[in-house]
C-alpha positions in Angstrom: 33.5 -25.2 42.6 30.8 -27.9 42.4 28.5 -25.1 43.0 29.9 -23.3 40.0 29.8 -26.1 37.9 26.2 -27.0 38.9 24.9 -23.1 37.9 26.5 -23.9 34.5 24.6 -27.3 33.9 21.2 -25.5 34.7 21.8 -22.7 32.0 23.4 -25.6 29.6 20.1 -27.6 29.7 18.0 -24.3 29.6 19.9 -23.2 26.3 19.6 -26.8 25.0 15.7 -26.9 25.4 15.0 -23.3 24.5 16.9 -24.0 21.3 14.5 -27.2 20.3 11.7 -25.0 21.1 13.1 -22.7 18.4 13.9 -25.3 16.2 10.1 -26.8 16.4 8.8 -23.4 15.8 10.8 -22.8 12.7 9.5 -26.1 11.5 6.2 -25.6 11.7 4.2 -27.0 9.3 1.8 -24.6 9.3 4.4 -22.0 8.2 5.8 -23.7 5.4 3.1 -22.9 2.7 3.3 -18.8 3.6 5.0 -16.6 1.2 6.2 -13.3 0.8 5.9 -10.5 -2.3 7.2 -7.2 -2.2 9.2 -4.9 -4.5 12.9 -5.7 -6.0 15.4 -3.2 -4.7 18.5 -3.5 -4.5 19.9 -1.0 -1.8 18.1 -0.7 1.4 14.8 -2.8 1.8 12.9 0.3 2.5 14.1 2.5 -0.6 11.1 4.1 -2.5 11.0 3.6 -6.2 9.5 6.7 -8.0 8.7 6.6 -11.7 7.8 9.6 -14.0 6.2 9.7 -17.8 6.1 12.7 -19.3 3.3 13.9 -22.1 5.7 13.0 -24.8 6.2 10.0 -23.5 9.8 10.1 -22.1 9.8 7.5 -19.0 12.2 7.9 -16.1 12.8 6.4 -12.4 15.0 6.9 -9.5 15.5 5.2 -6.3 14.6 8.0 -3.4 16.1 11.4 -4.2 18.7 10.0 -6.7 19.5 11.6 -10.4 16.6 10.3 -12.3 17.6 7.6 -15.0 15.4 7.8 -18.8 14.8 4.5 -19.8 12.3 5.5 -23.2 10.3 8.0 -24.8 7.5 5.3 -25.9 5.1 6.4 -23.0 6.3 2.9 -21.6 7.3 3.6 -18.1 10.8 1.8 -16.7 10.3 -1.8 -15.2 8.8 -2.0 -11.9 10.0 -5.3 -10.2 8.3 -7.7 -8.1 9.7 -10.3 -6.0 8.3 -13.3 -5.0 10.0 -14.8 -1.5 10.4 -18.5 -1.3 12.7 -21.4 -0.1 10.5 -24.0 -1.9 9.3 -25.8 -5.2 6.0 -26.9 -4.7 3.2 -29.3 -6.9 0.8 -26.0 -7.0 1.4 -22.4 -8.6 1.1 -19.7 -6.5 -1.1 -16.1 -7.8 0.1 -12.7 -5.9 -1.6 -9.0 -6.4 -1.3 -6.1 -6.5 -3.1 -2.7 -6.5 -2.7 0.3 -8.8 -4.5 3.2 -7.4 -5.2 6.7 -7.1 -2.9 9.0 -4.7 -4.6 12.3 -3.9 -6.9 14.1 -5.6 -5.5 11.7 -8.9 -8.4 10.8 -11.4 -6.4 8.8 -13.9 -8.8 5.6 -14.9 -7.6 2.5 -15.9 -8.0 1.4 -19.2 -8.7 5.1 -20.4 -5.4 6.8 -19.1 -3.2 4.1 -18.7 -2.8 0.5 -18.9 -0.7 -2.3 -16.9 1.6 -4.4 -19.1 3.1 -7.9 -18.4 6.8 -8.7 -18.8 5.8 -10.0 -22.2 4.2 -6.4 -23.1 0.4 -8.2 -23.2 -1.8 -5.9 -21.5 -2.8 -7.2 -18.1 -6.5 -7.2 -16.5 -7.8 -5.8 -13.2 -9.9 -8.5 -11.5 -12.1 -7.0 -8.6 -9.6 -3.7 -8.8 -6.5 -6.2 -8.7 -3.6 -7.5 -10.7 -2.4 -11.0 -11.0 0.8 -12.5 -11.2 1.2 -16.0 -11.4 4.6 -18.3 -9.6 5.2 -21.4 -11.3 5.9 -24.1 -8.3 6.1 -21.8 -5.9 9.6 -20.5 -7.2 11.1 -17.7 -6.0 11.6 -14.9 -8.6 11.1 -11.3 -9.7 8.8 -10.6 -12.3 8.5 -7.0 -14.4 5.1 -5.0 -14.7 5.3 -1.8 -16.5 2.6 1.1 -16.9 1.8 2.5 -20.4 0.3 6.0 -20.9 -2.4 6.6 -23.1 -3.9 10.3 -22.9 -2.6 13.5 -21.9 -4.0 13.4 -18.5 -1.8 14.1 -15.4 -2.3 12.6 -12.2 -0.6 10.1 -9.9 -0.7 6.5 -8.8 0.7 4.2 -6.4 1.1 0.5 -6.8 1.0 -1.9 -3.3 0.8 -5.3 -2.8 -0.9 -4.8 -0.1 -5.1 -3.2 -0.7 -4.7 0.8 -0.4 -8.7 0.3 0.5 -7.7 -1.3 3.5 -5.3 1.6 4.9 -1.6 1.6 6.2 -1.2 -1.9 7.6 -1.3 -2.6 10.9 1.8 -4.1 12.9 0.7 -5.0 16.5 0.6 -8.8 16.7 -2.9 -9.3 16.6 -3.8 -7.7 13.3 -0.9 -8.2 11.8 -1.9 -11.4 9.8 -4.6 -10.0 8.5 -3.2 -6.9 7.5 -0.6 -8.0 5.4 -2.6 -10.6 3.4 -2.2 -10.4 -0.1 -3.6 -13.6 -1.3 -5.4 -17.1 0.7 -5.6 -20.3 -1.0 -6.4 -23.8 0.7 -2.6 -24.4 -0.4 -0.8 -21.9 0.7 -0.9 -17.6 2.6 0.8 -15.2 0.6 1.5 -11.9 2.5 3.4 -8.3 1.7 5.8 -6.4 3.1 4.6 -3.4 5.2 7.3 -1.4 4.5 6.4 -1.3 0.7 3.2 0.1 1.6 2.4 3.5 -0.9 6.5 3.0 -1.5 6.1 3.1 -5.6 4.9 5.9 -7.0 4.0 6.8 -10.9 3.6 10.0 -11.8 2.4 11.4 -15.1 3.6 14.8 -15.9 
């Protein structure tokens, strides 16, 4: 019995100090200013969002292979929602991007073809092939983007949060940092989700 009861002090105090180590861990300091964005769904994380314009300008999206939903015939395509992932409210704003690109053989150009429109409707401007969006305090949110159609031209495009230059992310443990940066201040690490990557897809029909 003493035996017994010896075993079970052992694995006691072996739980115990595992579970501080965890507990320093998830308090790391150095963890506290990194922050997530990725794409508001609100089924399965890794649901694809696909939205469609037509030449007359009817707009539609789906989740997956679901009925399509029409939203307007203004050439304004349905919202596309980010989210912004974060437990805090800090002194500094945080800035995320994304990426609207290409898919394929695509040849839609910015600013000729189609243009990127804020929640407001103001037209929003690539920097260095990226978009902006800007998290007051650090707040977690979900902010709307939406694409506007402006010629005839068909084609495809894909939005990330994550640069489509760079390839599919990586996942093994020493790239993976790197990988899923979206944005590096000397405040605060802002990384996407891989399993967004080349999720959200636009197509002009």
């Amino acid at each position: 019995m003493k035996k017994i009861i010896y075993i079970f002090a052992i694995i006691t105090t072996m739980l115990y100090i595992s579970s501080c180590k965890d507990d320093a861990w998830t308090s790391d300091p150095d963890l506290e200013h990194i922050y997530y964005v990725g794409f508001f769904k609100a089924g399965v994380f890794s649901d694809a969002l696909n939205y469609e314009i037509a030449t007359n300008g009817t707009a539609r999206w789906r989740v997956n292979s679901t009925a399509w939903i029409v939203t307007g015939t203004d050439g304004v395509s349905s919202n596309i929602p980010f989210e912004f992932h974060s437990e805090r409210v800090r002194s500094y704003d945080v800035t995320t991007f994304f990426w609207v690109s290409n898919s394929g053989t695509s040849g839609l150009v910015a600013g000729t073809d189609y243009v990127v429109l804020s929640e407001s409707g103001a037209t929003l401007d690539p920097t260095d092939g990226k978009y902006s969006l800007t998290w007051q305090q650090a707040k977690k949110g979900t902010q709307i983007v939406r694409i506007k159609r402006l010629t005839s031209a068909t084609g495809t495009l894909k939005i990330n949060t994550l640069d489509p230059a760079n390839g599919t992310p990586k996942t093994t443990e020493d790239a993976y940092r790197e990988s899923t940066l979206n944005n590096k201040s000397g405040e605060y690490e802002v990384r996407g989700l891989t399993h967004d990557f080349n999720k959200e897809t636009i197509t002009f029909n």
